[in-house]
VMD Tcl script that draws the C-alpha trace (Angstrom):
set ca {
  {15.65 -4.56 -14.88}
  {13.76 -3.02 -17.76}
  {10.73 -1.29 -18.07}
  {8.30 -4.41 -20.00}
  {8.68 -7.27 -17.71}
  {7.40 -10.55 -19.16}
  {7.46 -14.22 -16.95}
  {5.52 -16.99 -19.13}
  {5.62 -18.98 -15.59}
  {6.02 -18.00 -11.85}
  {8.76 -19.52 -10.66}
  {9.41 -22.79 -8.10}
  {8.99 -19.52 -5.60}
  {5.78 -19.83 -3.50}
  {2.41 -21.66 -3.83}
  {0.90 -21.86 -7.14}
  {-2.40 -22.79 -5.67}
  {-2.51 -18.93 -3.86}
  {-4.51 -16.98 -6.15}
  {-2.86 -13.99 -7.47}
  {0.11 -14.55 -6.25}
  {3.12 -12.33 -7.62}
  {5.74 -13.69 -9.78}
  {8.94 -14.52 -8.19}
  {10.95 -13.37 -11.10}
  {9.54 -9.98 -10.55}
  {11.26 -9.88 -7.05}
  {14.31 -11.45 -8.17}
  {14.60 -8.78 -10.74}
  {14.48 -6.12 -8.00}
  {16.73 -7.32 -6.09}
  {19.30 -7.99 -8.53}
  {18.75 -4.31 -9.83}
  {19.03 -2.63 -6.22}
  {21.40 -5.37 -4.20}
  {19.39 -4.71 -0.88}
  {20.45 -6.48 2.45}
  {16.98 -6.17 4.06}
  {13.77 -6.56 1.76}
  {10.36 -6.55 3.56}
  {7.05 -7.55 1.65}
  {3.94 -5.91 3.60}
  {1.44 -8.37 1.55}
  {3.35 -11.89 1.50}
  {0.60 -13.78 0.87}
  {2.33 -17.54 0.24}
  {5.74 -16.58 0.95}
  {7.10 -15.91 -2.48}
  {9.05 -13.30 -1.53}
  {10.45 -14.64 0.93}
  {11.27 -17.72 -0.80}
  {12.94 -15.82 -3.04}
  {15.39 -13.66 -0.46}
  {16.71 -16.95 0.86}
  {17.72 -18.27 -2.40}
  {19.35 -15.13 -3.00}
  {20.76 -14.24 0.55}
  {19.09 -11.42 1.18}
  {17.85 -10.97 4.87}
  {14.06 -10.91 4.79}
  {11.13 -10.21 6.85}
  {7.51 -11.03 5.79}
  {4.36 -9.33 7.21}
  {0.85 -10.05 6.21}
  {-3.16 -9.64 7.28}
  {-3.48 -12.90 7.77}
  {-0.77 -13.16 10.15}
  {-2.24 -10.00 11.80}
  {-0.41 -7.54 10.71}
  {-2.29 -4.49 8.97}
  {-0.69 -2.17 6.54}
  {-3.28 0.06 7.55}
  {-3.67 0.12 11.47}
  {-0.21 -1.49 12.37}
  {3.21 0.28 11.76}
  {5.35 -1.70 9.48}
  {8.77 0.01 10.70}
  {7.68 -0.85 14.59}
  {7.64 -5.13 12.79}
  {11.47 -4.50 11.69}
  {14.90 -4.92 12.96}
  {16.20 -1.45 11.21}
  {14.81 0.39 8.26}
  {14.90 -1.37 5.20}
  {16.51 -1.24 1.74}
  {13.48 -2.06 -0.18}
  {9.55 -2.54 1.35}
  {7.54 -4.04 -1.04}
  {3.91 -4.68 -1.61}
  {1.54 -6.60 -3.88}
  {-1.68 -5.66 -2.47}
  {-5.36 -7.06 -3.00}
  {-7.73 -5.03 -5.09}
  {-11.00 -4.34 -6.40}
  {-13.19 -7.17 -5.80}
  {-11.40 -9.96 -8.04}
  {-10.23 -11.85 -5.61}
  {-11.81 -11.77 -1.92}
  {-9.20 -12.83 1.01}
  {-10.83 -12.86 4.15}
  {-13.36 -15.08 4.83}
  {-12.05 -16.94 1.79}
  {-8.52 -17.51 0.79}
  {-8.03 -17.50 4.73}
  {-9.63 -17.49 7.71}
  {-13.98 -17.47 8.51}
  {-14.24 -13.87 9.14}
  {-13.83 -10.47 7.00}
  {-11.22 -8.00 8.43}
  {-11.38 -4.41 8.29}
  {-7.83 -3.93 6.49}
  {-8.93 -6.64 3.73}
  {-8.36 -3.89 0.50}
  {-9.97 -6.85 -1.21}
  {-13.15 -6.29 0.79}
  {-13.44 -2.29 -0.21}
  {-16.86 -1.24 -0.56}
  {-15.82 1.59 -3.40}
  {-12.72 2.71 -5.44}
  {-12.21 5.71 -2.96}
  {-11.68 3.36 0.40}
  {-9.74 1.23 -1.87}
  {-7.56 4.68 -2.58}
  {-7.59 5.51 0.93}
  {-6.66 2.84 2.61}
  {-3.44 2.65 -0.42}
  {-1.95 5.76 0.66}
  {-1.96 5.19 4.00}
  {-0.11 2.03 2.93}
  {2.09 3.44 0.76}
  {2.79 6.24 3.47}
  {3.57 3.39 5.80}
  {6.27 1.23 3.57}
  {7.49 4.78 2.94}
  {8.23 5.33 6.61}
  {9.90 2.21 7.07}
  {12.05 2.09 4.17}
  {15.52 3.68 4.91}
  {16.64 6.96 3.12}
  {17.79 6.54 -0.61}
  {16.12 3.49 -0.04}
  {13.05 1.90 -2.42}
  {9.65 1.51 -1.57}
  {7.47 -0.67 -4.30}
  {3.75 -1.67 -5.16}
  {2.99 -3.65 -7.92}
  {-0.53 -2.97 -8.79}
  {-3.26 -3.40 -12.19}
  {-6.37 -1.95 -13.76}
  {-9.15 -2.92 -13.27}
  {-12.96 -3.22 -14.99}
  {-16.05 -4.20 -13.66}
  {-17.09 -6.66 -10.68}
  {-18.95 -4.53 -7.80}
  {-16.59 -2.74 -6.99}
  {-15.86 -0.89 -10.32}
  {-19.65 -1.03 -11.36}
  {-18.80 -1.66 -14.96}
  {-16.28 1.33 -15.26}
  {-12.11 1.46 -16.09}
  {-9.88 2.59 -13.37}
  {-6.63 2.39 -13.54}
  {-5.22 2.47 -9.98}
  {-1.70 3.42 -10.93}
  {-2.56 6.39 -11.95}
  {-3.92 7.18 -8.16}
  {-1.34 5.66 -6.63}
  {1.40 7.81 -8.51}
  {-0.50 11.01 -7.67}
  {-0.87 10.01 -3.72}
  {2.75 10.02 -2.84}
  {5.76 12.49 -3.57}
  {6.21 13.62 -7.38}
  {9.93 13.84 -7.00}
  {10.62 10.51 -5.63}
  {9.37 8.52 -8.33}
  {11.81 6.58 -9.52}
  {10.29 4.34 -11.86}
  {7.17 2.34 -13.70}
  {7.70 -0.97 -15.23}
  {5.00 -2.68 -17.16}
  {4.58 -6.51 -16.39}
  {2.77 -8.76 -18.81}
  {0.11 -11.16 -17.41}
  {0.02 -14.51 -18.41}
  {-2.40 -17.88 -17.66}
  {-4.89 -15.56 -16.60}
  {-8.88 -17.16 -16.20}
  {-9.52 -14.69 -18.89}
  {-6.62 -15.35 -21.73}
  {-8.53 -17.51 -24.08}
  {-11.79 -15.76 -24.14}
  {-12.81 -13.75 -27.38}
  {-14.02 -10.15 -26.86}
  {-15.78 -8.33 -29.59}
  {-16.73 -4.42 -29.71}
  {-14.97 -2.00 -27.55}
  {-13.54 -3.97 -24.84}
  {-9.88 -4.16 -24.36}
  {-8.89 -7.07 -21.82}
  {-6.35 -6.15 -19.94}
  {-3.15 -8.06 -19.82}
  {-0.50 -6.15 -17.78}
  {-0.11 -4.65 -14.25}
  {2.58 -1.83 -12.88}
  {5.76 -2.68 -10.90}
  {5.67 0.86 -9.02}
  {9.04 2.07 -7.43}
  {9.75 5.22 -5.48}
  {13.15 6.10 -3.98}
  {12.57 7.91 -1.01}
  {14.68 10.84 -0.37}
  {15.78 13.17 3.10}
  {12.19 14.31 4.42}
  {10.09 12.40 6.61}
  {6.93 11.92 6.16}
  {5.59 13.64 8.73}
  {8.04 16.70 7.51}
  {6.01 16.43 3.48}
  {3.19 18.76 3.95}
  {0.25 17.52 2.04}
  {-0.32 21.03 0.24}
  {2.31 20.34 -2.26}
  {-0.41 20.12 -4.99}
  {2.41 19.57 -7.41}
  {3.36 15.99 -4.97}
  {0.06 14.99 -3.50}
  {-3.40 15.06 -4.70}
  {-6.48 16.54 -2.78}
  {-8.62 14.64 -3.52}
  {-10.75 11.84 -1.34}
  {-7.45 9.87 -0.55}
  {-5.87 12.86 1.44}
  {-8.18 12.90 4.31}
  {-8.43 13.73 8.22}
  {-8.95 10.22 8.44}
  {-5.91 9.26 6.84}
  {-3.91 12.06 8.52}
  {-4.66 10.87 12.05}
  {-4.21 6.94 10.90}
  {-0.37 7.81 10.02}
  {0.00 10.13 13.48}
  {-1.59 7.17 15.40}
  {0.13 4.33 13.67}
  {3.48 6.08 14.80}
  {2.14 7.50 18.60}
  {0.45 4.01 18.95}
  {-1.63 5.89 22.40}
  {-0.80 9.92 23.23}
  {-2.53 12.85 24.78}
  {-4.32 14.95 22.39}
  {-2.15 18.03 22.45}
  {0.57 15.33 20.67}
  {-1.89 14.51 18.92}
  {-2.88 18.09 17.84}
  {1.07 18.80 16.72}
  {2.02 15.53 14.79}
  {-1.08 16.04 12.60}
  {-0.21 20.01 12.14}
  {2.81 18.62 10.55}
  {1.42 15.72 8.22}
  {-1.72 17.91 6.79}
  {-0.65 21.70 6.85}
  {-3.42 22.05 4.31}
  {-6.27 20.55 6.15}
  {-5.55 22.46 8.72}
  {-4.71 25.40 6.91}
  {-8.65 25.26 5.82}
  {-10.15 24.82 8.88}
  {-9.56 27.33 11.18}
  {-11.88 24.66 13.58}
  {-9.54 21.80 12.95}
  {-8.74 20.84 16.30}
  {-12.26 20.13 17.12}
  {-12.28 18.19 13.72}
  {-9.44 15.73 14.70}
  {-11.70 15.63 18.38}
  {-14.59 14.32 16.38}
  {-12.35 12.03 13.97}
  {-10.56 10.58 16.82}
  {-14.20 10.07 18.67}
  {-15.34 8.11 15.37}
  {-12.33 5.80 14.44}
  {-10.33 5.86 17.34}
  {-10.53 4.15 20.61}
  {-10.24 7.18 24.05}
  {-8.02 5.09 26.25}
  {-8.89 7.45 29.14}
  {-9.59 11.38 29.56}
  {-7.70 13.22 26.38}
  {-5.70 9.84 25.52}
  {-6.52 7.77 22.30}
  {-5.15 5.08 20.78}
  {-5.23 3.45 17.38}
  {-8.95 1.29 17.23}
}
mol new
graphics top color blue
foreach p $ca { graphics top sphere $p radius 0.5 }
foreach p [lrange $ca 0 end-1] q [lrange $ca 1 end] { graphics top cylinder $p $q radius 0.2 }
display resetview
């Protein structure tokens, strides 16, 4: 593995006819680079990964919205025989491609990233996935996100953001292990002319973390130096990762696991109790008297 990847075609890996499907040499590259036994992929889509695991031998498991499981609600660790060597995803963004509804299924879903309303739920609702593979990769182990720029469309209202950059500020400085570029090719866009300012883009990032000793719910979210404060660390997002791993609990355990997971939130707010009350009351469903449970 190098850091410019460049695959002219996909690969016999998957379904060509899947839009934006990832390439199955960029998974056979990781895997021939780290030698994993188990390699999950949170956002299968047509199976490429998967395809690609059995030609190689590599044990596999395959998780995916539209097989209902939800990097952001559902815990990907609780979907897996043991912690894994490598969790990888490839997840929708911006508003290029829409998934629900469309590519499958007659209904939006909530956990859709391809159906964010703004480039801050998009960030949101990344962490919390990227906290989530992070969890349910083993230690020394490698999570992964591959993951491009983007311009335009509703969601980006004509601007540049390059969601890389977020992601790499959203999770641990010193477990960054490594960022690859990977070329695009056959894109819609490849043989249209541009004139003036505007640079098309023609690459995304193959992100890779290795995670070290810590926990997650041992990383304190103050670390400005490893995790950003702005709109993607959130109460929200604190009490997502608690509940994803409670799954239902009494408020008290409620009150400890998310001391742990945002010291700095609650280092702010003297009155943070009553503000995980009135998160939990918005976004969470109160199973009975001082019990909730994910919605």
């Amino acid at each position: 593995m190098k850091s410019v990847m460049s695959f002219p075609n996909r690969g016999p890996w998957g379904k060509s006819n899947w839009r934006g499907n990832t390439s199955g040499h960029v998974i056979r590259e990781i895997i021939e680079h780290f030698s994993p036994k188990l390699f999950v992929d949170a956002c299968e889509g047509s199976g490429t990964s998967g395809d690609v695991c059995r030609d190689m031998g590599v044990e596999y498991a395959g998780l995916d919205l539209y097989k209902g499981q939800d990097f952001t609600k559902d815990f990907i660790l609780d979907q897996l025989p043991r912690p894994a060597d490598i969790v990888f995803t490839h997840p929708p963004y911006a508003d290029m491609i829409t998934y629900s509804g469309e590519v499958y299924g007659n209904e939006a879903i909530a956990g859709d990233t391809s159906r964010c309303q703004s480039p801050e739920e998009f960030i949101s609702k990344s962490q919390v996935m990227l906290m989530n593979q992070r969890e349910a990769t083993r230690e020394g182990g490698i999570y992964a996100t591959l993951i491009g720029d983007h311009r335009g469309g509703t969601l980006g209202r004509g601007n540049f953001r390059s969601y890389q950059s977020d992601f790499i500020q959203m999770m641990p400085k010193d477990e960054l292990l490594s960022v690859t570029i990977k070329l695009q090719h056959n894109c819609l866009s490849d043989n249209r002319q541009y004139s003036g300012s505007f640079v098309p883009i023609m690459h995304e990032y193959l992100l890779l973390w290795k995670k070290k000793q810590k926990s997650l719910f041992e990383i304190s979210f103050d670390m400005a130096s490893e995790m950003t404060k702005r709109v993607a660390t959130t109460w929200r997002n604190a009490i997502r990762i608690v509940m994803m791993k409670l799954k239902e609990a009494r408020l008290s355990d409620i009150y400890t696991e998310v001391e742990k997971v945002a010291a700095n939130l609650v280092a702010n707010n003297p009155n943070y109790k009553a503000k995980i009350r009135q998160t939990l009351q918005k976004h969470f469903t109160n199973v009975e008297r001082g019990v909730w449970a994910v919605a």
